[in-house]
NUSE-407724 format. One line per 4 residues: their letters; for each residue x, y, z of C-alpha. Coordinates in nm, 4 decimals, decimal comma. Each point is the difference from the previous one (the first is absolute). Layout:
a	X/Y/Z ~ ...
// end
This chain:
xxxx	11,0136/-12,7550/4,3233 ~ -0,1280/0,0673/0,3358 ~ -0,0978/-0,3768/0,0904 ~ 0,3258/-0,0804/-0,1509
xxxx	0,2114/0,2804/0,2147 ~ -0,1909/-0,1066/0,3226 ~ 0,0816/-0,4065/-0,0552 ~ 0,3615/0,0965/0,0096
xxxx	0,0393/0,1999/0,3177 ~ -0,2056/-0,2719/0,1851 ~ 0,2510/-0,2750/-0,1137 ~ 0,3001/0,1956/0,0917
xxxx	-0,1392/0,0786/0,3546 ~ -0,0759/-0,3784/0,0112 ~ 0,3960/-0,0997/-0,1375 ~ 0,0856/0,2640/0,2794
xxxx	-0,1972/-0,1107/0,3093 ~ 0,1687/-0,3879/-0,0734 ~ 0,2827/0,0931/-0,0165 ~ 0,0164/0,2127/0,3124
xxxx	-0,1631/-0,3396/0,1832 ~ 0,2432/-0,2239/-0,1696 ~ 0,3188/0,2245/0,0951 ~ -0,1426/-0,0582/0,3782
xxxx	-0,0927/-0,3604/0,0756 ~ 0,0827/0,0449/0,3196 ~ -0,2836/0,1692/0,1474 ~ -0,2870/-0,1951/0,1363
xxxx	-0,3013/0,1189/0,2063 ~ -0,0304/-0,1874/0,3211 ~ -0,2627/0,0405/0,2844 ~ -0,0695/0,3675/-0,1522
xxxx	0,3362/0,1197/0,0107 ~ 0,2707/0,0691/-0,3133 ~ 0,3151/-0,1497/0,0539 ~ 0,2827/0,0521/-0,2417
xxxx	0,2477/-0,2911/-0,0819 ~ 0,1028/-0,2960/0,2013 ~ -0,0366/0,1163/0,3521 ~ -0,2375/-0,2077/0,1237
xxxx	-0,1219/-0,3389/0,0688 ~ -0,3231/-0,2336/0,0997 ~ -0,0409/-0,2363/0,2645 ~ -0,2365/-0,1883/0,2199
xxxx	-0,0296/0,0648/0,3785 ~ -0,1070/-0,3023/0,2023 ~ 0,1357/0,0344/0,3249 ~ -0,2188/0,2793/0,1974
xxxx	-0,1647/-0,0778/0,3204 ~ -0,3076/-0,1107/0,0058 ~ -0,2271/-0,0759/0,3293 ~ -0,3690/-0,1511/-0,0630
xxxx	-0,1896/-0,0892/0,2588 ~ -0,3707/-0,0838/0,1132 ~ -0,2830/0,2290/0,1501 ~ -0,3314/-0,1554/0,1146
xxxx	-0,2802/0,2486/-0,0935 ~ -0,2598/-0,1541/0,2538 ~ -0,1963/0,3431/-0,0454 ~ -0,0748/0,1761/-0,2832
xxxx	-0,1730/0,3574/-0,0986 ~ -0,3098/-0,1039/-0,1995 ~ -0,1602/0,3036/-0,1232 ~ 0,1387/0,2226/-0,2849
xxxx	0,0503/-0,3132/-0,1914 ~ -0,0133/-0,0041/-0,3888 ~ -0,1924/-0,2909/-0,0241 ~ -0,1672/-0,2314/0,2006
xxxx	-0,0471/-0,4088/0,0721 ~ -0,2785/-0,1792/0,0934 ~ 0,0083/-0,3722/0,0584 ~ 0,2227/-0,3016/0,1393
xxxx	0,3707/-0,0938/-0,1515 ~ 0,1784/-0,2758/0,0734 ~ 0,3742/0,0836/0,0007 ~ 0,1707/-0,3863/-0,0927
xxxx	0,2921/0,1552/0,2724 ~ -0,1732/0,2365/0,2398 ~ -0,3741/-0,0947/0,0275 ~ -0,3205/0,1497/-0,0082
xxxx	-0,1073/0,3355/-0,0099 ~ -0,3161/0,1487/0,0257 ~ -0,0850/0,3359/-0,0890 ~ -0,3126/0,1405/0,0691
xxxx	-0,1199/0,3733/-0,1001 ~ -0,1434/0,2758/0,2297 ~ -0,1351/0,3094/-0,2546 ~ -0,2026/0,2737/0,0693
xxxx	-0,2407/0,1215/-0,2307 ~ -0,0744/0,3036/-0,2011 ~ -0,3094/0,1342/-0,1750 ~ 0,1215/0,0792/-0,3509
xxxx	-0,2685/0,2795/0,0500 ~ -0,1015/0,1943/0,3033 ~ -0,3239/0,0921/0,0491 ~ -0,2073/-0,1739/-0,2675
xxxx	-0,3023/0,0070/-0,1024 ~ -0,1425/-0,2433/-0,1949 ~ -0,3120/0,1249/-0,1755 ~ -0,3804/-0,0561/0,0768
xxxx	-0,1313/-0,3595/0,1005 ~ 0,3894/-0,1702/-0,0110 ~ 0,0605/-0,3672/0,0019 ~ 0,3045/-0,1950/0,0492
xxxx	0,0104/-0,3179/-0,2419 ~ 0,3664/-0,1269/0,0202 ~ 0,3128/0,0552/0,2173 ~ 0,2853/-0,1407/-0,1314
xxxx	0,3776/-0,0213/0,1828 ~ 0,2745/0,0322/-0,2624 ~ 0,3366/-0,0815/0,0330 ~ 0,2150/0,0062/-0,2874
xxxx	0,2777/-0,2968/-0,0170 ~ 0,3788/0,1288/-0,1785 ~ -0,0226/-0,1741/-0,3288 ~ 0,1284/0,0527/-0,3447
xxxx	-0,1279/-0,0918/-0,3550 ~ 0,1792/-0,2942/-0,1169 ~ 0,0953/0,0916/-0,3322 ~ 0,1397/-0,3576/-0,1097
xxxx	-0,4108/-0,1461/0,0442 ~ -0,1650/-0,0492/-0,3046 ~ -0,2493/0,1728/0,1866 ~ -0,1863/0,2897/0,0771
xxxx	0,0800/0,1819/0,2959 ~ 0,1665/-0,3373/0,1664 ~ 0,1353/0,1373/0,3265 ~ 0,2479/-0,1261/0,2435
xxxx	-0,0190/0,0810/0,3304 ~ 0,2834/0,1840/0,1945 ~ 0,0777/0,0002/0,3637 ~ -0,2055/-0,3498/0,1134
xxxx	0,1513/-0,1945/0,2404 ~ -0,1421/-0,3928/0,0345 ~ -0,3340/-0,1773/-0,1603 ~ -0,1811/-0,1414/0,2578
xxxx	-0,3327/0,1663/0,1197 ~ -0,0098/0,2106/0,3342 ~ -0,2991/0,2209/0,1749 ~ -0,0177/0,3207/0,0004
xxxx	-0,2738/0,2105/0,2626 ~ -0,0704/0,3267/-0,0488 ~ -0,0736/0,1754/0,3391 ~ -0,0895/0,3516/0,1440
xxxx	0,2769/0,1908/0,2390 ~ -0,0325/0,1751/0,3129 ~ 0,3205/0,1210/0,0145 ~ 0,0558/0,3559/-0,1012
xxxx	0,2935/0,0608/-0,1857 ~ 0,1484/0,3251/0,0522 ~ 0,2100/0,1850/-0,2588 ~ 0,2655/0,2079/0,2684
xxxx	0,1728/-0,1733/0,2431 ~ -0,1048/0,1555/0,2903 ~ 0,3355/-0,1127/0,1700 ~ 0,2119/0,2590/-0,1821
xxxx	-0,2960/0,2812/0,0781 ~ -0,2118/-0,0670/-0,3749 ~ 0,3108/0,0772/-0,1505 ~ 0,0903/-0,3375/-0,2053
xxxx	-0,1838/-0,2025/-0,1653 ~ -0,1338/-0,3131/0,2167 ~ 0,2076/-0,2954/-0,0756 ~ -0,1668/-0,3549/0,0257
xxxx	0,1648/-0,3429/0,0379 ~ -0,0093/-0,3688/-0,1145 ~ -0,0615/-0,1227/0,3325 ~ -0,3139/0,2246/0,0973
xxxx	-0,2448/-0,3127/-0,1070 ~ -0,1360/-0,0918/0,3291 ~ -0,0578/0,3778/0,0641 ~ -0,2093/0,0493/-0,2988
xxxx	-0,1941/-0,3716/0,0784 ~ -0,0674/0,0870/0,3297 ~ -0,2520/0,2969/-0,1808 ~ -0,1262/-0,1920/-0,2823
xxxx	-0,4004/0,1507/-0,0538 ~ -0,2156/-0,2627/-0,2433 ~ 0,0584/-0,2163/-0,2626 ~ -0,0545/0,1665/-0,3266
xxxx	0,1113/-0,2712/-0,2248 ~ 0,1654/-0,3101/-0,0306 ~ 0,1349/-0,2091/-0,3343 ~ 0,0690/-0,3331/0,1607
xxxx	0,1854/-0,1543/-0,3511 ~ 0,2034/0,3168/-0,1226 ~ 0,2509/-0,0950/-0,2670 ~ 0,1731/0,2576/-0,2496
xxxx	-0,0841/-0,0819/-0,4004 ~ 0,1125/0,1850/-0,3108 ~ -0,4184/0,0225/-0,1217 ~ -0,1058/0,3098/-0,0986
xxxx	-0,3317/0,1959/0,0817 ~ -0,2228/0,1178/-0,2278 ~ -0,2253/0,2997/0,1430 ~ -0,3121/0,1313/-0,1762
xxxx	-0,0006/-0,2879/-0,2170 ~ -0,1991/0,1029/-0,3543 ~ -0,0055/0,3663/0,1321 ~ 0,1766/0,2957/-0,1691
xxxx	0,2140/0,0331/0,3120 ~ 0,0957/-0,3452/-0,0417 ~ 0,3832/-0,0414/0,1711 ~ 0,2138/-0,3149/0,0583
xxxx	0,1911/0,0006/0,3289 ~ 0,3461/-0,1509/0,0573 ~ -0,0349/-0,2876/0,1982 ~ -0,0713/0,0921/0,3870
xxxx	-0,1347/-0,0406/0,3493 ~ -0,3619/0,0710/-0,0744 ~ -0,3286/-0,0814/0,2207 ~ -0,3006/0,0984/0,0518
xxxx	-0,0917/0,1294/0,3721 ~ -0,3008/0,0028/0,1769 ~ -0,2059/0,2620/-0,0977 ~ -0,1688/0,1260/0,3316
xxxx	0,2550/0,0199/0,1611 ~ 0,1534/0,2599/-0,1645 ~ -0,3873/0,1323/-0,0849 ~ 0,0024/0,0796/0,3970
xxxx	0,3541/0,0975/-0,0333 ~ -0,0155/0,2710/-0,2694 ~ -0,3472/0,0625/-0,1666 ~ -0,2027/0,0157/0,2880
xxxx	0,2752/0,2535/0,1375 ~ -0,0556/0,2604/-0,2649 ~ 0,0214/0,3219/0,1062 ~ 0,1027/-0,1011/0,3435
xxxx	0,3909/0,1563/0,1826 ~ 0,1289/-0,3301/-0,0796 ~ 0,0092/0,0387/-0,3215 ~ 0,1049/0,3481/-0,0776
xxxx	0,3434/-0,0258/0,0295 ~ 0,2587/-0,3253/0,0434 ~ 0,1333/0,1239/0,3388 ~ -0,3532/-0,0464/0,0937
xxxx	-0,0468/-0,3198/-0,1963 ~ 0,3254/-0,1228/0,0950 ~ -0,0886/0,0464/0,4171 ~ -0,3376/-0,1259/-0,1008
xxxx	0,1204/-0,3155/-0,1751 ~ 0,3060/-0,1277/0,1075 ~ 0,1968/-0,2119/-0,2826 ~ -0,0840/-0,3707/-0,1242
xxxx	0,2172/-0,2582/0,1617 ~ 0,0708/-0,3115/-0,2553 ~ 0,1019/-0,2919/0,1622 ~ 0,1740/-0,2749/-0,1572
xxxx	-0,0551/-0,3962/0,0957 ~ 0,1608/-0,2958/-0,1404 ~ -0,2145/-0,3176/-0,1208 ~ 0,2961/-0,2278/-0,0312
xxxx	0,3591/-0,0099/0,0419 ~ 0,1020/0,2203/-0,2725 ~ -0,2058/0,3188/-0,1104 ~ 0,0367/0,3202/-0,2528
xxxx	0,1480/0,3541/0,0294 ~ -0,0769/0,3259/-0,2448 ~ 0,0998/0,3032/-0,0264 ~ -0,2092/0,2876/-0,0820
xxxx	0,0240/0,3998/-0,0433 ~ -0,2096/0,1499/0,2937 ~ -0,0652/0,3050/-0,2205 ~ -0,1513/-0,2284/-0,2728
xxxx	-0,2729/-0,1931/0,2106 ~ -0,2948/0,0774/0,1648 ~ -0,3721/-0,0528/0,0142 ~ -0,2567/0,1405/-0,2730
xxxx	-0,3136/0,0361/0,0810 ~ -0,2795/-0,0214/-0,2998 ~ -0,3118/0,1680/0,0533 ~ -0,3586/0,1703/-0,1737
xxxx	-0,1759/0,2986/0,0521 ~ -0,3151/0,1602/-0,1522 ~ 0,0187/0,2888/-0,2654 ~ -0,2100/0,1819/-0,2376
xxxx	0,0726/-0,0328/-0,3661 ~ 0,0397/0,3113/-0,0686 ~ 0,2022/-0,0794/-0,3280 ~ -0,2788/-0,2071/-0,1366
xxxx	0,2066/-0,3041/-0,0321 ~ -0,2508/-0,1932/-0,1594 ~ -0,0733/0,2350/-0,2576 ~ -0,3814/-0,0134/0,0897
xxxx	-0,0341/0,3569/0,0782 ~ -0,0638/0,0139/0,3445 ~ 0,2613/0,1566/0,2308 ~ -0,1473/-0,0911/0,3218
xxxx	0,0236/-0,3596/-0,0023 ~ 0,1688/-0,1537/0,3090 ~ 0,3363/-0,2226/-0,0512 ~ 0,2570/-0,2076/0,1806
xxxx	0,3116/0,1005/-0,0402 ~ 0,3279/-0,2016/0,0921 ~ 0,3029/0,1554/0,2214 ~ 0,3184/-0,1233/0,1818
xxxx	0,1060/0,1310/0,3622 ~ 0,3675/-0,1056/0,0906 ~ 0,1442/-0,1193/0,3273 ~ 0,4443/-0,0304/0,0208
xxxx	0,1962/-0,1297/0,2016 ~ 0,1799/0,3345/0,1115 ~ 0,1660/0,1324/0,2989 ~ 0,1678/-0,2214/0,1988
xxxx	0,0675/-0,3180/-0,1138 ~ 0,2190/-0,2991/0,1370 ~ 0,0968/-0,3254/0,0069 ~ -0,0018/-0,2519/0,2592
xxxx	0,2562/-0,3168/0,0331 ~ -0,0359/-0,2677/0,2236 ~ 0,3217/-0,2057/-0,1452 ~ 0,2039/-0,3086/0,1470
xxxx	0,3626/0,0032/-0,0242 ~ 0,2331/-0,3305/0,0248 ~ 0,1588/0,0182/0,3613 ~ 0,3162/-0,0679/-0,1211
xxxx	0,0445/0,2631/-0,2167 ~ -0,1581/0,2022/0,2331 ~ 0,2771/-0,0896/0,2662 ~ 0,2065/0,0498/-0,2660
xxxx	-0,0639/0,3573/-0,0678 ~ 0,0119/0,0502/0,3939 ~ 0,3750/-0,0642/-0,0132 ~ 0,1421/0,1932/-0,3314
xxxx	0,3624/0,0512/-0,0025 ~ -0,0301/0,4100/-0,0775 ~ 0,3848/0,0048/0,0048 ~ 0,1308/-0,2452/-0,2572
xxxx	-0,3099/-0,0915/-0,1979 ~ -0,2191/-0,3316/-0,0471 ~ 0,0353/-0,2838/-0,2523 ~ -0,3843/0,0087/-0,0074
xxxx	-0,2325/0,2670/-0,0657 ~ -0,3508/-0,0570/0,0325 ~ -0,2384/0,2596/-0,1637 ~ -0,3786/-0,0018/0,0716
xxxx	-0,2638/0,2163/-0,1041 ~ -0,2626/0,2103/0,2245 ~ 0,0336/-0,1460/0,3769 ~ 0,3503/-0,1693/-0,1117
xxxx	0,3380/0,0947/-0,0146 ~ 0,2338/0,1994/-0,2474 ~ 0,4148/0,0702/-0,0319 ~ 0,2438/0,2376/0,1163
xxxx	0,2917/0,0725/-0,1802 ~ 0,2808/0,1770/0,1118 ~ 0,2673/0,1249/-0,2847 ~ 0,3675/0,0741/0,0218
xxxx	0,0579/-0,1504/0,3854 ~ 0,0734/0,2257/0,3603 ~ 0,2096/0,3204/0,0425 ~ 0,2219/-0,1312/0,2104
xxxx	0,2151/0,3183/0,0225 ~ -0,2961/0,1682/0,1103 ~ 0,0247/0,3367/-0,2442 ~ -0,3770/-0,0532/-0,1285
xxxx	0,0857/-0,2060/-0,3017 ~ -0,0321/-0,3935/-0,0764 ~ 0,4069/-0,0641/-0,0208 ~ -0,0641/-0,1916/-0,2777
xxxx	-0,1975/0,3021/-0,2129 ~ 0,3089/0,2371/0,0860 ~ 0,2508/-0,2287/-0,2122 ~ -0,2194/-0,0303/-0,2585
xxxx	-0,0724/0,3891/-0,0490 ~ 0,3602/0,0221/-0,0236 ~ 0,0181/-0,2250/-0,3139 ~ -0,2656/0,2572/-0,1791
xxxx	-0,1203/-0,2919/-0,2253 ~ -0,2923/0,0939/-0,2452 ~ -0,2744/-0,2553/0,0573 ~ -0,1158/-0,1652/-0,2944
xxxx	-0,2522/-0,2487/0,2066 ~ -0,0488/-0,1328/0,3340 ~ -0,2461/-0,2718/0,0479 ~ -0,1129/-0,1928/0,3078
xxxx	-0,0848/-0,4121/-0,0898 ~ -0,1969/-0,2060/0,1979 ~ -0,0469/-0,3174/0,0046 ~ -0,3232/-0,2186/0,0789
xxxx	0,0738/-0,3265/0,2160 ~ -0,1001/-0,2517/-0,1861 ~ 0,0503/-0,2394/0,2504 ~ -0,2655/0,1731/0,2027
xxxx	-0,2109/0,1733/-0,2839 ~ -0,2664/-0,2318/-0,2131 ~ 0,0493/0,1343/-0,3327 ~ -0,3102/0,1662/-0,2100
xxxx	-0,2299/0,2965/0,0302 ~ 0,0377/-0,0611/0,4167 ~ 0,2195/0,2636/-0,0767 ~ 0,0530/0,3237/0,0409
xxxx	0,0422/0,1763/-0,3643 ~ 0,1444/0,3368/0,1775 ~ 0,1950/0,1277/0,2897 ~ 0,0347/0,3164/0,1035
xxxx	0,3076/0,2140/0,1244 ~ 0,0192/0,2988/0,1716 ~ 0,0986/0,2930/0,2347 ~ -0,0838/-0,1697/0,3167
xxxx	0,1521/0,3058/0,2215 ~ -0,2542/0,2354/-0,1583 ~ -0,2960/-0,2096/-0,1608 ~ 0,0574/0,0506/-0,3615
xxxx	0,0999/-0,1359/-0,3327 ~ 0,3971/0,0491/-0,0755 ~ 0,0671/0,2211/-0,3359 ~ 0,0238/-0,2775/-0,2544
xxxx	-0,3450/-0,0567/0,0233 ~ -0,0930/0,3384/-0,0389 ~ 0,2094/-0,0193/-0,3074 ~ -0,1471/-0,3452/-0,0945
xxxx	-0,1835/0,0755/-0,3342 ~ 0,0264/-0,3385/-0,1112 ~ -0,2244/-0,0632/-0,3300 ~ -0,2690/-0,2905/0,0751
xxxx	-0,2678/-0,1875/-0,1032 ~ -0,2050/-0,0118/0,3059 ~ 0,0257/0,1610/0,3246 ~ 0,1394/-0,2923/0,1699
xxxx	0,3092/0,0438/-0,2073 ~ 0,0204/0,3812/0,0896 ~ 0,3356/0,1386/0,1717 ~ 0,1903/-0,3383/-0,0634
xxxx	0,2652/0,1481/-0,1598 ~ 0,0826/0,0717/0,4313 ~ -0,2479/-0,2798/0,2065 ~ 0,0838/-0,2608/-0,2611
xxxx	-0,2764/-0,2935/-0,0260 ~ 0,0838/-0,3121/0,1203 ~ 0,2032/-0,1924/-0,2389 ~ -0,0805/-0,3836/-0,0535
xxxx	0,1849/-0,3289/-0,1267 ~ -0,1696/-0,2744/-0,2442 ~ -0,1860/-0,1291/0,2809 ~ -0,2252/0,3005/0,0581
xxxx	0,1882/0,0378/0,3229 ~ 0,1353/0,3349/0,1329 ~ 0,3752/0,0409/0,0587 ~ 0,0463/0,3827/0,0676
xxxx	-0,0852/0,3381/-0,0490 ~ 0,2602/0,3195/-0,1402 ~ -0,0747/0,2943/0,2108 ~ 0,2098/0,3041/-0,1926
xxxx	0,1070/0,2919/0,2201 ~ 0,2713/0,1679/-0,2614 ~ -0,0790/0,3525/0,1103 ~ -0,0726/-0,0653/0,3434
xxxx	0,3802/-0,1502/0,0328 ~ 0,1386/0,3019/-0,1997 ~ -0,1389/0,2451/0,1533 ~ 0,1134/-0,1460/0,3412
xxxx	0,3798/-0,0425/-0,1407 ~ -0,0215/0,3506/-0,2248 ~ -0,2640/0,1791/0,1657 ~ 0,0790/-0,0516/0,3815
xxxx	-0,3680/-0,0972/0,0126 ~ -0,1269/-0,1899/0,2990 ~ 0,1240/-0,3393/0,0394 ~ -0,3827/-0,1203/0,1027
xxxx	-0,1196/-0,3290/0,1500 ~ -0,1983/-0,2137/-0,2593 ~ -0,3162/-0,1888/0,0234 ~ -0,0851/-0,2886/-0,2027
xxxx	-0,3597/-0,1193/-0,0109 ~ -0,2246/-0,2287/-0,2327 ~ -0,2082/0,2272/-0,1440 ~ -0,3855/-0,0888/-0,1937
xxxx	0,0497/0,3105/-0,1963 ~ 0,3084/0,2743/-0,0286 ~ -0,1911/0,3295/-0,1586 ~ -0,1093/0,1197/0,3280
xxxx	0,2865/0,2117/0,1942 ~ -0,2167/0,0260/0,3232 ~ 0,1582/-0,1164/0,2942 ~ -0,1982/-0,0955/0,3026
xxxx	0,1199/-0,0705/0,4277 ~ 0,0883/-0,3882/0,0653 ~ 0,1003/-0,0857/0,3189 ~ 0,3383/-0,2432/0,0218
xxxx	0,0631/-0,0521/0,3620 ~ 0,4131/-0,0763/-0,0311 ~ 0,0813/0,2664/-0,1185 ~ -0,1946/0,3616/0,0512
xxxx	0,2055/0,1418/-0,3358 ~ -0,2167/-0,1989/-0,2027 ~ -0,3209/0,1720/-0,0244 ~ -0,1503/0,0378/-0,3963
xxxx	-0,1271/-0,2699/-0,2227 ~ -0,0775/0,0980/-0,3958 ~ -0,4133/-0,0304/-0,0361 ~ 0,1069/-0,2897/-0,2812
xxxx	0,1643/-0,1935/0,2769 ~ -0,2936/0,0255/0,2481 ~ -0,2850/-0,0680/-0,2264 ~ 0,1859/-0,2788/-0,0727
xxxx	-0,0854/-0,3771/0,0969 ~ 0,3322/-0,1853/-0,1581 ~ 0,3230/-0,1129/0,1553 ~ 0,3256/-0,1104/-0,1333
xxxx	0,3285/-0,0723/0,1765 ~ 0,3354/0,1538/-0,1233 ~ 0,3411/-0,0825/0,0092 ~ 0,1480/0,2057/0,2175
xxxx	0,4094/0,2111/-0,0101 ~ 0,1037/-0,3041/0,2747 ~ -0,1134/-0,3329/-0,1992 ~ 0,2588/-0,2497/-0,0283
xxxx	-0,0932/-0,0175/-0,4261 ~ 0,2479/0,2679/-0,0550 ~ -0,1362/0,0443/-0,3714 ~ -0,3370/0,0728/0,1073
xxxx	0,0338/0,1922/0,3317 ~ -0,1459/0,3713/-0,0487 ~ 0,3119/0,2204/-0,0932 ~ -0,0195/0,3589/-0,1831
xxxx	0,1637/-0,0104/-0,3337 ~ 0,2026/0,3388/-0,0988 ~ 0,0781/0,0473/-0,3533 ~ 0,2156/0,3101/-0,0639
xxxx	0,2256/0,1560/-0,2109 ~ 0,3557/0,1167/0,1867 ~ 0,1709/0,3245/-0,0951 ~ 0,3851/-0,0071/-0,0085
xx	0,1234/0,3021/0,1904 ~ 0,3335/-0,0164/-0,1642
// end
């Protein structure tokens, strides 16, 4: 009778609660808010100002970045770049001591390459590299520095951290100490490295930079330092050697680029000591039998760490960018990675009756629309733009007044298969048509637009950059000579090679020119 008693009172709460919703089909839940009946209605907003313009970035910070390139990329519009790498380096232990009678057998550089399992192969662990730019074979020279990097910027009294530029190449060069090593035919491939082969401590290594050094040189470096003030701390080590310079050199027309994590690479160094057996290995009784035993001393790359760009740039978009119309906006925007050139834009036009507020932004408050989406949609000139993975996958927009992501990517928790799909949902990836060729990118700023019309939040200048990789929300110094507002750069957009060019709010295609899209809903005061 219970079960029976219970089944009863649940349907009757059930008859009860549909009928209460069915006796009220006039409520809907838009934007977050209940609204009762049929006060309200939706619409699309097309008309706000928008002013996009051009910024040459001729000088970028280059330390601090997430990850790092080393190599030569030919941009079909903008040209070469070459990016060399200045990195100090760190002993992964101070102080060492590596046991009676030591010998170093192998040093070995390692550089892990971005890659991913492809899990369509039919094979085992069949990778695919990420983040390799270009096929053809370049040189790459591994050389000592002279230059001392210092940590505090002794301009601001050792109070910030030292900042280093793109353009600093010929500074570093003119202290280059020997040539450690050189690879004269470096290309990127997706093999794998088996270590220890046959040994219990077999491992197989994702494919990588990975060469073997010249073992006395770093004998004189390290080993026959033990015990010495060089080695007992990294300040020391780091005054005592400098950093490792690679240079990059072309051997033909074209060459390849890679990116790597600088906290992921470094230099192991395999060596032997003697030992006595005290654990009777062999099981032959005696405990005072000498041995050789194997051990691994690490080198990183730590500390400070940059990149260098020597980079050509057409002269007519060059001029170009000289002689942006900051007022009404350009019909072109040309975005560049690294030593390039990003986008302003300016939402919601001047304040022309001068009491602190865009004129524009004070009609619209007055409307208080709920804001169901606002997007931003650019589009790629195709006229301009070869089609294919050329391309940019991401850009990135931000706070350009303060150097910092806006709140819908903070809110971004967009569900994804990889991490090149991450916070899409706001930096959408580049969309494509059926022949593989970009046509534009959905940049989402909902909340930023609400909170500007709901919120009285700041009505911020934008920057728009192509971007190599959108998880990092470090912001570094570029230097864009017209106009001395324009002063951060996401790391994404510098450690990236890529260009595109953009339609921009003043080209004559009138479906494709960049315009912010409003969607709201309109409550009826009456």
């Amino acid at each position: 009778m219970k079960n029976c008693k219970f089944n009863f009172l649940a349907l009757a709460a059930c008859f009860l609660a549909v009928l209460a919703i069915s006796c009220d089909d006039d409520v809907s839940i838009v934007g977050g808010t209940i609204i009762g009946g049929n006060n309200f209605s939706t619409g699309v907003y097309e008309d706000a100002s928008v002013v996009s313009y051009g910024v040459r970035t001729t000088r970028v910070q280059t330390n601090f970045l997430s990850n790092y390139q080393l190599g030569i990329y030919n941009d079909p519009i903008y040209g070469r770049t070459t990016s060399n790498v200045l990195t100090q380096v760190q002993l992964n232990q101070t102080d060492p001591d590596f046991g009676d009678s030591p010998e170093f057998v192998k040093v070995t550089i390692d550089v892990p390459y971005f890659a991913h399992i492809d899990l369509a192969s039919s094979e085992d662990n069949q990778y695919v590299l990420d983040s390799v730019y270009g096929d053809s074979p370049i040189k790459i020279s591994m050389y000592r520095s002279n230059y001392f990097l210092t940590d505090l910027d002794p301009d601001t009294g050792f109070e910030d951290q030292q900042k280093y530029y793109s353009d600093q190449g010929e500074t570093f060069e003119a202290l280059l100490g020997e040539l450690i090593y050189e690879e004269v035919e470096f290309l990127p491939t997706i093999e794998t490295t088996i270590i220890n082969e046959g040994e219990a401590d077999e491992q197989t290594l994702s494919p990588r930079w990975r060469a073997d050094l010249p073992l006395e040189y770093f004998k004189e470096l390290i080993l026959d330092r033990e015990g010495s003030p060089e080695l007992s701390s990294n300040a020391n080590f780091t005054d005592f050697f400098r950093g490792i310079y690679f240079i990059v050199e072309p051997l033909s027309d074209n060459g390849v680029l890679f990116y790597f994590d600088v906290s992921q690479a470094g230099i192991t160094i395999d060596y032997t000591y003697e030992a006595i057996d005290v654990a009777d290995s062999d099981g032959d009784g005696d405990t005072t039998d000498p041995i050789t035993l194997k051990e691994t001393f690490g080198l990183s790359f730590a500390g400070n760490v940059i990149n260098l760009f020597e980079s050509e740039f057409p002269l007519d978009i060059e001029a170009s960018l000289a002689d942006q119309d900051t007022e009404n906006g350009e019909a072109t925007l040309y975005l560049k990675g690294g030593e390039g050139s990003l986008a302003i834009i300016d939402l919601f036009g001047p304040d022309n009756d001068g009491d602190g507020e865009a004129d524009e932004l004070t009609i619209l408050k007055e409307k208080d629309w709920l804001i169901n989406e606002a997007n931003l949609i650019v589009y790629i000139d195709q006229g301009d733009v070869p089609g294919g993975d050329t391309e940019p996958e991401r850009l990135f927009l931000y706070d350009m007044n303060n150097g910092r992501v806006l709140i819908d990517y903070e809110i971004d928790n967009t569900f994804a298969n990889t991490t090149a799909e991450l916070k899409s949902s706001h930096l959408g990836i580049v969309e494509r048509n059926s022949n593989d060729e970009g046509v534009s990118y959905k940049l989402r700023l909902t909340t930023h637009i609400s909170n500007i019309l709901r919120r009285d939040s700041t009505n911020v200048r934008l920057g728009l950059a192509v971007a190599q990789e959108v998880l990092s929300t470090n912001f570094l110094e570029i230097e864009a000579p017209i106009d001395v507002g324009v002063k951060y750069m996401p790391s994404g957009g510098v450690s990236s090679p890529e260009g595109t060019i953009l339609l921009g709010n003043a080209s004559t295609n009138e479906n494709k020119r960049l315009k912010l899209t409003i969607y709201y809903t309109d409550q009826d005061q009456n």
